[in-house]
VODRENKE-580017 format. One record per residue (C-alpha): z negated, x, y. Coordinates in nm, 4 decimals, padded with zeros to 6 digits. Each point is the difference from the previous one (the first is absolute). Last residue first. Example, Ala and Ser with C-alpha at 12.3 -4.5 7.8 and 13.67 -1.06 7.14 Angstrom:
BEGIN
<pz = -00.7140&px = 01.3670&py = -00.1060>
<pz = -00.0660&px = -00.1370&py = -00.3440>
***
This chain:
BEGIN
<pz = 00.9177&px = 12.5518&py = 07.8344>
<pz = 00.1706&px = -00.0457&py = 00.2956>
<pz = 00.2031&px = -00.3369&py = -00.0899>
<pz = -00.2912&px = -00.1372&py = -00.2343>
<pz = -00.2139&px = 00.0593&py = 00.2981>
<pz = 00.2263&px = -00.1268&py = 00.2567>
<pz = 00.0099&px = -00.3337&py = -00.2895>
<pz = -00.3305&px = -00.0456&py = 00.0264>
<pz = -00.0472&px = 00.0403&py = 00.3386>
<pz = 00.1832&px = -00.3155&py = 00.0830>
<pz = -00.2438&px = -00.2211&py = -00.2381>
<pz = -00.2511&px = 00.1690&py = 00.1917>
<pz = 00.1088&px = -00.0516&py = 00.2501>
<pz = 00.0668&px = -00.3916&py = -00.0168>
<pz = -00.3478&px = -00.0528&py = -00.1519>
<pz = -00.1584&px = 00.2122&py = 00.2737>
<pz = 00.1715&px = -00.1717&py = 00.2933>
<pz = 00.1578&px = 00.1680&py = 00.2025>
<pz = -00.0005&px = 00.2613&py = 00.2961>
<pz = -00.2407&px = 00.2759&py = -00.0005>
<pz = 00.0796&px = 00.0506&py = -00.4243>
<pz = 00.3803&px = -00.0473&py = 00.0791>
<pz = -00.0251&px = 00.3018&py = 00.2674>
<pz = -00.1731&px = 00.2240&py = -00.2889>
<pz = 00.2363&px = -00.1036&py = -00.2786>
<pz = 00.2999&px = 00.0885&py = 00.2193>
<pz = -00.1880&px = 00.2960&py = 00.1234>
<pz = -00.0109&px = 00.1299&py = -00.4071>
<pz = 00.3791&px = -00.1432&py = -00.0532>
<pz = 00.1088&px = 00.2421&py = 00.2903>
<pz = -00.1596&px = 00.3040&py = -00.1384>
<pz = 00.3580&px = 00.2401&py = 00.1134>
<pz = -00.0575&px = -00.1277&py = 00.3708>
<pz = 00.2496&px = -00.1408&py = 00.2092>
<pz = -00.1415&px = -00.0933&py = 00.3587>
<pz = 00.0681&px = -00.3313&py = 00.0765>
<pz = 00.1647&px = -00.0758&py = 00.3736>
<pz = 00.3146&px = 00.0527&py = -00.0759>
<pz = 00.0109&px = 00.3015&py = -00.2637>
<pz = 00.3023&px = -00.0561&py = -00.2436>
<pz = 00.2018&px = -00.1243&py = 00.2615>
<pz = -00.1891&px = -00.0342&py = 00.3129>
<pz = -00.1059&px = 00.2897&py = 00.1914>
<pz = -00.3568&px = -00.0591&py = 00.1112>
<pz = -00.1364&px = 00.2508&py = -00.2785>
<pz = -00.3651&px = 00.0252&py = 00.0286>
<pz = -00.1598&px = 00.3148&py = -00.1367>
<pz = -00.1386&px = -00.0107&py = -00.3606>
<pz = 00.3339&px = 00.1978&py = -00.0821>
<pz = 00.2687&px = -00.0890&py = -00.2592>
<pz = 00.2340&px = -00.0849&py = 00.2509>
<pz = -00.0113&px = 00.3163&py = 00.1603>
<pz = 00.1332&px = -00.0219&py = 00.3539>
<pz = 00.2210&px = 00.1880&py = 00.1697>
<pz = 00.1073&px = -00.1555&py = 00.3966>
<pz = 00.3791&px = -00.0924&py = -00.0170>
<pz = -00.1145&px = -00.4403&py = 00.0375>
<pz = -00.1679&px = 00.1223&py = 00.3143>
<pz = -00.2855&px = -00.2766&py = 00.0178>
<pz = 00.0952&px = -00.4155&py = -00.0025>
<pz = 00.1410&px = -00.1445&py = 00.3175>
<pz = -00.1442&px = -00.3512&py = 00.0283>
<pz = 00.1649&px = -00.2214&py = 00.2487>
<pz = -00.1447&px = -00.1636&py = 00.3842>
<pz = 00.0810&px = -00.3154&py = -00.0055>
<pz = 00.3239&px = -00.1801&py = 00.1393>
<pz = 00.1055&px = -00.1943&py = -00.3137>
<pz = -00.2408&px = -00.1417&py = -00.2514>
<pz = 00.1839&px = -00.1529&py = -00.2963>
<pz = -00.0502&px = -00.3136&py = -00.0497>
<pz = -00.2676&px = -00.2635&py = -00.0702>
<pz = 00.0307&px = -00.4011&py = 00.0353>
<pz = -00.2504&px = -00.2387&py = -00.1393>
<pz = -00.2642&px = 00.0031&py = -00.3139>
<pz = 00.2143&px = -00.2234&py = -00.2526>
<pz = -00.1774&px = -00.2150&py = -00.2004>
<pz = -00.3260&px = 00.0689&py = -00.2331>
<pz = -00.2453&px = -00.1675&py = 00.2394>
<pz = -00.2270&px = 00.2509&py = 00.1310>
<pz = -00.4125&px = -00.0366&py = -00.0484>
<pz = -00.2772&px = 00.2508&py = 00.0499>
<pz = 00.1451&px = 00.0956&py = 00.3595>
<pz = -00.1481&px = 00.3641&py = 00.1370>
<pz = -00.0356&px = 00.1066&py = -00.3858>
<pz = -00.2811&px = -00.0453&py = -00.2221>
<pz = -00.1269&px = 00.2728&py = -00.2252>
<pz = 00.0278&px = -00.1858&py = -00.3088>
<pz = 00.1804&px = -00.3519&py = -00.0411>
<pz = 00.0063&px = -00.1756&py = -00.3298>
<pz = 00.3381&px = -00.1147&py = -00.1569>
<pz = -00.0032&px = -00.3384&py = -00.2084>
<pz = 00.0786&px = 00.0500&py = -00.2788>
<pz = 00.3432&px = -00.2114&py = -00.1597>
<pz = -00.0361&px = -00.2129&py = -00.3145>
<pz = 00.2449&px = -00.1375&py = -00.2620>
<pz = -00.0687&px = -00.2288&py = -00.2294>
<pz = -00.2200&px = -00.2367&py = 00.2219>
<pz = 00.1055&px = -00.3128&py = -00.2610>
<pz = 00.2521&px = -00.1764&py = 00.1918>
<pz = -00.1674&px = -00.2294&py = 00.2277>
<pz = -00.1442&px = 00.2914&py = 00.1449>
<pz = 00.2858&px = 00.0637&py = 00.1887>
<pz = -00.1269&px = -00.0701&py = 00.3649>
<pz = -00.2930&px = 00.2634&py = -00.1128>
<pz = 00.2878&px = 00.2216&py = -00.0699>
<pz = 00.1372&px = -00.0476&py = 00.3627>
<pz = -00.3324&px = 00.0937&py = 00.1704>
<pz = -00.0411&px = 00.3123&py = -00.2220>
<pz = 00.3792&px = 00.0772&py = 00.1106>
<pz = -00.0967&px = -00.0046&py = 00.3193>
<pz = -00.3073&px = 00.1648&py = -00.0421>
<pz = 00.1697&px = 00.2982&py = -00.1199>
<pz = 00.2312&px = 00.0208&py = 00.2314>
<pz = -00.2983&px = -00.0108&py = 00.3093>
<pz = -00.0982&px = 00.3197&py = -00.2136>
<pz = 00.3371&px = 00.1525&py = -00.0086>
<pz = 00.0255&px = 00.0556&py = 00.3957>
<pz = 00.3748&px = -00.0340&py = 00.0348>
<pz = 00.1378&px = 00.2674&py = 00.2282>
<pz = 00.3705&px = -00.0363&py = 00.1054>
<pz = 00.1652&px = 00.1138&py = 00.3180>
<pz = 00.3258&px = -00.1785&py = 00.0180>
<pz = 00.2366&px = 00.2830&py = 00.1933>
<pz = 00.1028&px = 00.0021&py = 00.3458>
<pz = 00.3250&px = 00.2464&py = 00.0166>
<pz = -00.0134&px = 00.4389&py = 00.0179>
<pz = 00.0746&px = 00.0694&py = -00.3650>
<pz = 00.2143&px = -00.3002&py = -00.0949>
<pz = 00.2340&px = 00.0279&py = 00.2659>
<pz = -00.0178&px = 00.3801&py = 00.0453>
<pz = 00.1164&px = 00.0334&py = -00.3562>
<pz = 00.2554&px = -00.2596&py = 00.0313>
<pz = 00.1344&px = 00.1535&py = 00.3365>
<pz = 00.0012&px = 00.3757&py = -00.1675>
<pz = 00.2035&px = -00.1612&py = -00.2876>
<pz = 00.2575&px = -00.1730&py = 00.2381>
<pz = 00.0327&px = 00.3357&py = 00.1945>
<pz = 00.0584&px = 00.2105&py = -00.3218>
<pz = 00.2650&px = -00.2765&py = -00.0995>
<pz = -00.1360&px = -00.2091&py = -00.2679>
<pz = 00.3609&px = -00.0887&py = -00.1590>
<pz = -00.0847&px = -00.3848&py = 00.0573>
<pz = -00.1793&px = -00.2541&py = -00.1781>
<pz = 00.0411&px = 00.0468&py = -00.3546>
<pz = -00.2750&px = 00.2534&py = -00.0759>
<pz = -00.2412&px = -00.3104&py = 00.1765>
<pz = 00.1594&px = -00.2329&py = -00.2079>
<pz = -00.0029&px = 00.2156&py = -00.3106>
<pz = -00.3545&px = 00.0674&py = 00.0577>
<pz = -00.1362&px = -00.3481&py = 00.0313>
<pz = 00.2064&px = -00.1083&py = -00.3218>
<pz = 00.3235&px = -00.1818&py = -00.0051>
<pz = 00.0049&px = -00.3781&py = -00.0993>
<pz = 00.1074&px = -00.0806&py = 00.3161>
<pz = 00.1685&px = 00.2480&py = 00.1560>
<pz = 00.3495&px = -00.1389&py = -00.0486>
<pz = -00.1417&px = -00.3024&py = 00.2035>
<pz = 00.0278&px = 00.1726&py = 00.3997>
<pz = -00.2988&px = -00.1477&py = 00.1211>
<pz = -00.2411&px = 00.0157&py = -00.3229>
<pz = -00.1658&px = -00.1958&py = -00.2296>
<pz = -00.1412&px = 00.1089&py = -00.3600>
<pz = -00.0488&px = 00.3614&py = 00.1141>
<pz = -00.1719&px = 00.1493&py = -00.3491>
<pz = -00.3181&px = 00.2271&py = 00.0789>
<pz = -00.0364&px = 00.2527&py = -00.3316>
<pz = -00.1626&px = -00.0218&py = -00.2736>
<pz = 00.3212&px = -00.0821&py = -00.1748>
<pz = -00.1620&px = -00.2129&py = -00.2683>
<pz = -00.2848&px = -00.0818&py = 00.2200>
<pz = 00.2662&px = -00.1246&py = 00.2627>
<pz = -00.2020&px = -00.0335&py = 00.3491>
<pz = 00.1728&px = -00.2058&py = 00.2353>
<pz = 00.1765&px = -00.0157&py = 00.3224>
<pz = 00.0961&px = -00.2098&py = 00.2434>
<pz = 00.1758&px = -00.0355&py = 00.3556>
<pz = 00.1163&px = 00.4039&py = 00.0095>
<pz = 00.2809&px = 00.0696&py = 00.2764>
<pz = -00.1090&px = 00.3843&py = -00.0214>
<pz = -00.1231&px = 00.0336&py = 00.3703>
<pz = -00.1557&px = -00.3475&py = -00.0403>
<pz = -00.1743&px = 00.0106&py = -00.3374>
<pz = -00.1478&px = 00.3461&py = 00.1240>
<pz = -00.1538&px = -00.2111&py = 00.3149>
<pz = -00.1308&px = -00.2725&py = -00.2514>
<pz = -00.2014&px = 00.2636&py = -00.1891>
<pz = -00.1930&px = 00.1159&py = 00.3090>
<pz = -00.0746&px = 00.3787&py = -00.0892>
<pz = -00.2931&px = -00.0049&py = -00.1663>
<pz = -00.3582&px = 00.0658&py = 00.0869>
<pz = -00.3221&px = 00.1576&py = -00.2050>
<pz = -00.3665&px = -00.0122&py = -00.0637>
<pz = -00.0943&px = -00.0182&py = -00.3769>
<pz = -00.2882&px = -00.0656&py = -00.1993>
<pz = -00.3036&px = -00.1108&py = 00.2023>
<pz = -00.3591&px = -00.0773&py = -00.0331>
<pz = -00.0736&px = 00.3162&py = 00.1267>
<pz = -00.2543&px = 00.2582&py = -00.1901>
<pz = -00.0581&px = 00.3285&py = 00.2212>
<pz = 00.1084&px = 00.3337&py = -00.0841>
<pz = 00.3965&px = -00.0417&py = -00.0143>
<pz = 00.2611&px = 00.0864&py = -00.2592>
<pz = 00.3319&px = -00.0555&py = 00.1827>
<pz = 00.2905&px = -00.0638&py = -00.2253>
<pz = 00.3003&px = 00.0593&py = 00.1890>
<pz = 00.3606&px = -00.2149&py = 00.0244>
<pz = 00.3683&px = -00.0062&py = 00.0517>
<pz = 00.1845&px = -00.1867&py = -00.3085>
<pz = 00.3416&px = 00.0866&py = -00.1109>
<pz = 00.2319&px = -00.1500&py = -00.2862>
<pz = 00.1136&px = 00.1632&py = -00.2980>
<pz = -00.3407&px = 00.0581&py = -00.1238>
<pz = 00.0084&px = -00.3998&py = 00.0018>
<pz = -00.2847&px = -00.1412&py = 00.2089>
<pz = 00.1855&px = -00.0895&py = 00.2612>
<pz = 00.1368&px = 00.0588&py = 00.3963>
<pz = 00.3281&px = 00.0816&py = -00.0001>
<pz = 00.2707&px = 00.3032&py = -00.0421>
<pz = 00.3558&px = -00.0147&py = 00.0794>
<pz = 00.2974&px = 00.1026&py = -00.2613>
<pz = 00.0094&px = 00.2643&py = -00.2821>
<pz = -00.2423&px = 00.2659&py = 00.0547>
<pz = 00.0023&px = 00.3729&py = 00.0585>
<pz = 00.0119&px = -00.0370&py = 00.3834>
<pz = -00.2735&px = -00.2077&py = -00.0054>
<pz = -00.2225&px = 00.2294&py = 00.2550>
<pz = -00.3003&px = -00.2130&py = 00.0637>
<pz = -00.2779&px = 00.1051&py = 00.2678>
<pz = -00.3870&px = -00.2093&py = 00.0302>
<pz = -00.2038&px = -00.0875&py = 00.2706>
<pz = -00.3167&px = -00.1458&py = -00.0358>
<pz = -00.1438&px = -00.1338&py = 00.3236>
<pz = -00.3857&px = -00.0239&py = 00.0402>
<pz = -00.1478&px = -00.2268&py = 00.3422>
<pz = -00.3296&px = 00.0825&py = 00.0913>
<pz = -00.1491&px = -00.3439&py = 00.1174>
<pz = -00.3340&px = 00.0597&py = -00.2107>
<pz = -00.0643&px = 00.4056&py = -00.0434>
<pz = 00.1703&px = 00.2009&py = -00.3097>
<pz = -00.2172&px = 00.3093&py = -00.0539>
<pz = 00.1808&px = 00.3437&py = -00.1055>
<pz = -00.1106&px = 00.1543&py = -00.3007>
<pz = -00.0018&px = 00.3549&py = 00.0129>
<pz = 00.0895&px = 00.1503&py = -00.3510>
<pz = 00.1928&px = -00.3294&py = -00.0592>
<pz = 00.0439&px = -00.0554&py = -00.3848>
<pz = 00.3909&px = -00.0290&py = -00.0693>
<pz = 00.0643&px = -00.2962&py = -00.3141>
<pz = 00.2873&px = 00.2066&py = -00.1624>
<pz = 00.3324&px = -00.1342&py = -00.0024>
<pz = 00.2153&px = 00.2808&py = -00.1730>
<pz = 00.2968&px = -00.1874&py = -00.1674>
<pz = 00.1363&px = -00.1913&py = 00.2958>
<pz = -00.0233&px = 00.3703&py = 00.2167>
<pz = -00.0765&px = -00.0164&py = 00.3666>
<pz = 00.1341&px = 00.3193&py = 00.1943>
<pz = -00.1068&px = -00.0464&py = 00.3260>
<pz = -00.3487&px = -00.1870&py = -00.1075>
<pz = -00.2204&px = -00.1042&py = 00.2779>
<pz = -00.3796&px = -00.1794&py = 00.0237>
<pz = -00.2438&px = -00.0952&py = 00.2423>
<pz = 00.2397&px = 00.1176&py = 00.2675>
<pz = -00.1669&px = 00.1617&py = 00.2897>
<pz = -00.0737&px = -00.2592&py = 00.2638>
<pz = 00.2795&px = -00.2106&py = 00.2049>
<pz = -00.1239&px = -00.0609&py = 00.3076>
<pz = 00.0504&px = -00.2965&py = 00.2635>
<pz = -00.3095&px = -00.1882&py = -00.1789>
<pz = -00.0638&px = 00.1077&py = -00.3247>
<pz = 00.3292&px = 00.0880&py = -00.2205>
<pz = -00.0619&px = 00.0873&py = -00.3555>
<pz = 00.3062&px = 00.1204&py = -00.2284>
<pz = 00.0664&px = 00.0327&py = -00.3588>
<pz = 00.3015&px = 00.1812&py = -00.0019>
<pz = 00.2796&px = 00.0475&py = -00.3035>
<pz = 00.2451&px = 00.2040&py = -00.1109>
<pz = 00.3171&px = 00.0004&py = -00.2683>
<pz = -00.0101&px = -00.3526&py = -00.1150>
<pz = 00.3316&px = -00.0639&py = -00.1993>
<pz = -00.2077&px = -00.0071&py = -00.3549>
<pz = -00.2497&px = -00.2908&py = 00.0874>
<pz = -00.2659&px = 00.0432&py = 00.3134>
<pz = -00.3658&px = 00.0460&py = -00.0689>
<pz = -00.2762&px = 00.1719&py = 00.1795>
<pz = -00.3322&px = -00.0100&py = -00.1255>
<pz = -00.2862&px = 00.0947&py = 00.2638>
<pz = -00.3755&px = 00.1355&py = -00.0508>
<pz = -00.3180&px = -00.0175&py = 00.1756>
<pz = 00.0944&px = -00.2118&py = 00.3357>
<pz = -00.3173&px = -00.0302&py = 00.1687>
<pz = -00.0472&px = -00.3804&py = 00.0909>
<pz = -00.1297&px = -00.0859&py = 00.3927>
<pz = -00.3733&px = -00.0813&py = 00.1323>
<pz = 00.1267&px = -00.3850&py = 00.1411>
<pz = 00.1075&px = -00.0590&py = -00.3983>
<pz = 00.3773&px = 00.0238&py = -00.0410>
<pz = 00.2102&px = -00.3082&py = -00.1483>
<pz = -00.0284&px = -00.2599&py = 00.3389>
<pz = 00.0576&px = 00.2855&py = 00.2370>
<pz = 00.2657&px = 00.1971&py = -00.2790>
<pz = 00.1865&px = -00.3049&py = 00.0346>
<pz = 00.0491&px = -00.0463&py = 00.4071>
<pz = 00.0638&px = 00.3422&py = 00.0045>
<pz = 00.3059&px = -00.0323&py = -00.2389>
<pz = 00.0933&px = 00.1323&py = -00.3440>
<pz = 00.3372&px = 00.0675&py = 00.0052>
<pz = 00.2855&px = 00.0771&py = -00.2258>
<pz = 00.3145&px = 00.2676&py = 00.1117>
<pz = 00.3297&px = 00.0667&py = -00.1273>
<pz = 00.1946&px = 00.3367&py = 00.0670>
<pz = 00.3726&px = 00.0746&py = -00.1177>
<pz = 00.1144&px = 00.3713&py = -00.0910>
<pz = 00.2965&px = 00.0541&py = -00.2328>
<pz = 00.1087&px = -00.3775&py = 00.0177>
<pz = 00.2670&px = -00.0551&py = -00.2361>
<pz = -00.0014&px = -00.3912&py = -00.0433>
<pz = -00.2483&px = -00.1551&py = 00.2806>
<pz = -00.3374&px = -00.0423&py = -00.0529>
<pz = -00.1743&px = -00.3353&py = -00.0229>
<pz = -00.3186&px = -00.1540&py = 00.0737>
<pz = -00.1496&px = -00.3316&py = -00.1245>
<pz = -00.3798&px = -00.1341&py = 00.0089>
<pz = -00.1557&px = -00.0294&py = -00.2922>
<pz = -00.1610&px = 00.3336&py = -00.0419>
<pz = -00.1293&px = -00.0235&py = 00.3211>
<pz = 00.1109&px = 00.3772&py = 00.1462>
<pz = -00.3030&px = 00.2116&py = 00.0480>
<pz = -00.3915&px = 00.0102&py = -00.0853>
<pz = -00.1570&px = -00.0961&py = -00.3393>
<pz = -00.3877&px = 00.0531&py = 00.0001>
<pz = -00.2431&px = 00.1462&py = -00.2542>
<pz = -00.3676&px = -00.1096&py = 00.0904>
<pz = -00.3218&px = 00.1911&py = -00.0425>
<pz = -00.3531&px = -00.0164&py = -00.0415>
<pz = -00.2771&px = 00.0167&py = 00.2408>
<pz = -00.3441&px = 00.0472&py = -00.0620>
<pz = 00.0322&px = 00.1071&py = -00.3626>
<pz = -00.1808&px = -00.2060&py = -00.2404>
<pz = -00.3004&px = 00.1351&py = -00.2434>
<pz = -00.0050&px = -00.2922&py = -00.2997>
<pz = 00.2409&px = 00.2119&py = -00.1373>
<pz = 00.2507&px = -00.0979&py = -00.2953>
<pz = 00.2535&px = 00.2279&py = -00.1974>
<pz = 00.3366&px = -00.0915&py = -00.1330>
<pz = 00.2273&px = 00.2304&py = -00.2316>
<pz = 00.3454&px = -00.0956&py = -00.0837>
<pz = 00.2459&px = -00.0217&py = -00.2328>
<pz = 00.2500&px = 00.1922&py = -00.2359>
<pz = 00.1084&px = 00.1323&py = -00.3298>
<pz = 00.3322&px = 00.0712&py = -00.1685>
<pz = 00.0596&px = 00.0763&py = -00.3201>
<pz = 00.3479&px = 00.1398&py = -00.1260>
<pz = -00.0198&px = 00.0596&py = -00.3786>
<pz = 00.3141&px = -00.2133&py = -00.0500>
<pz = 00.2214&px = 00.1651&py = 00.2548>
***
């Protein structure tokens, strides 16, 4: 391995010609700090994450945001996923739907028909775990052992916003499980129960507890599941410019010792109904009951996944259409959307890739 070379890095370009509107990658789903948890051998279980009306009206501009591509991500015990938008009493085609979601094949989906997200729209992403071939529960983390249930949503318009989210109340898990505290143990990485109700949990992890409980009848698992899927979640949707000056504000308190470290202040483009949102919870959101459902096409109907023809299907299709020059429309749909120096940077590598 002595001759090895390697070589890398990146290619920036500058225009003084802007684009009129530039885009904005958003993180919709379950809060990634919040808690969930599966129970041990659970072949199909369903967890949801919401990002409520009341959010998308302060994060969409009046006009709407065309949705131009979607990520979805779960961990290895994911097995589907659905983005969905509800407006009103309906619930619209999905934005985006994966039946047979693969860990190892996460492809960012371009939209062939890019639906618009309109303020007070609510989106729900719903994702289904089969742990069957695991040891224990599953939680919440960032371990690839643990789960997360969440879509990256490429959008047309610039929003000075991250994330929009909820979580199933933390305190009401502690309850059912007899949880009073827990920790994160970095050497673990894993939540450590450091008080408990009954003590012989203590010192136990999240999972173990939860594994622990009882012997997760099929009734007791369909009662979680309903529980946490149908309940008031914490709708969250921190608006990272008013973040930004936050921390500004606080640094300028520091001064004192030397200005070392330095946070930008955001700038807002393309305001939004509300220019300003403290970064704290955004209020109650759950899962709309009593409207009127999607039902996507004939799921036995052929269709060529290959062809330039929509394919509302889901799993490899959803709404993207899969062509065999993706990289070329990626590099296309990034030049519309963001900034020059980032695509550009971006494109570099697709055309290293293709090339």
């Amino acid at each position: 391995m002595t001759e090895l070379v390697v070589e890398n890095g990146m290619d920036f370009e500058y225009t003084s010609q802007l684009r009129q509107d530039e885009g904005s990658l958003i993180f919709v789903g379950s809060g990634l700090v919040g808690i969930f948890a599966i129970p041990p051998q659970s072949p199909s279980f369903d967890i949801v994450g919401h990002c409520s009306g009341r959010c998308t009206s302060e994060m969409i501009p009046l006009t709407g945001a065309e949705v131009q591509a979607v990520a979805l991500h779960t961990h290895v015990t994911g097995r589907r996923m659905r983005l969905k938008q509800i407006r009103g009493n309906t619930e619209l085609p999905w934005i985006e739907n994966d039946d047979n979601y693969e860990f190892a094949y996460q492809p960012l989906r371009l939209i062939n028909d890019p639906p618009t997200i309109r303020p007070g729209d609510q989106l729900t992403m719903q994702c289904n775990y089969d742990n069957t071939g695991t040891n224990g529960s599953t939680s919440s983390g960032y371990a690839t052992r643990d789960e997360m249930c969440t879509a990256f949503i490429l959008l047309n318009k610039k929003v000075p916003y991250l994330l929009c989210s909820s979580e199933y109340p933390s305190e009401k898990l502690f309850n059912r499980f007899g949880i009073r505290n827990m920790t994160w143990e970095l050497e673990r990485h894993e939540r450590i129960v450091t008080s408990a109700v009954d003590p012989s949990n203590e010192g136990l992890s999240m999972g173990e507890v939860v594994g622990n409980w009882s012997s997760w009848t099929t009734q007791e698992r369909t009662e979680w599941e309903r529980e946490m899927m149908y309940s008031n979640h914490n709708g969250n949707c921190p608006n990272v410019r008013v973040v930004g000056q936050l921390a500004y504000a606080i640094i300028r308190l520091q001064e004192a010792t030397g200005g070392l470290i330095t946070v930008p202040v955001i700038e807002e483009a393309n305001p939004t109904r509300q220019s300003m949102r403290t970064p704290i919870p955004a209020g109650p959101v759950s899962y709309p009951i009593g409207i009127t459902t999607y039902v996507p096409p004939n799921a036995c109907r052929n269709v060529d996944p290959f062809s330039n023809t929509n394919n509302p299907l889901g799993g490899l299709g959803g709404g993207a259409t899969l062509l065999p020059n993706i990289p070329q429309l990626f590099r296309e749909r990034l030049n519309t959307l963001l900034p020059n120096s980032s695509q550009n940077a971006f494109g570099g590598f697709i055309n290293r890739f293709t090339g």
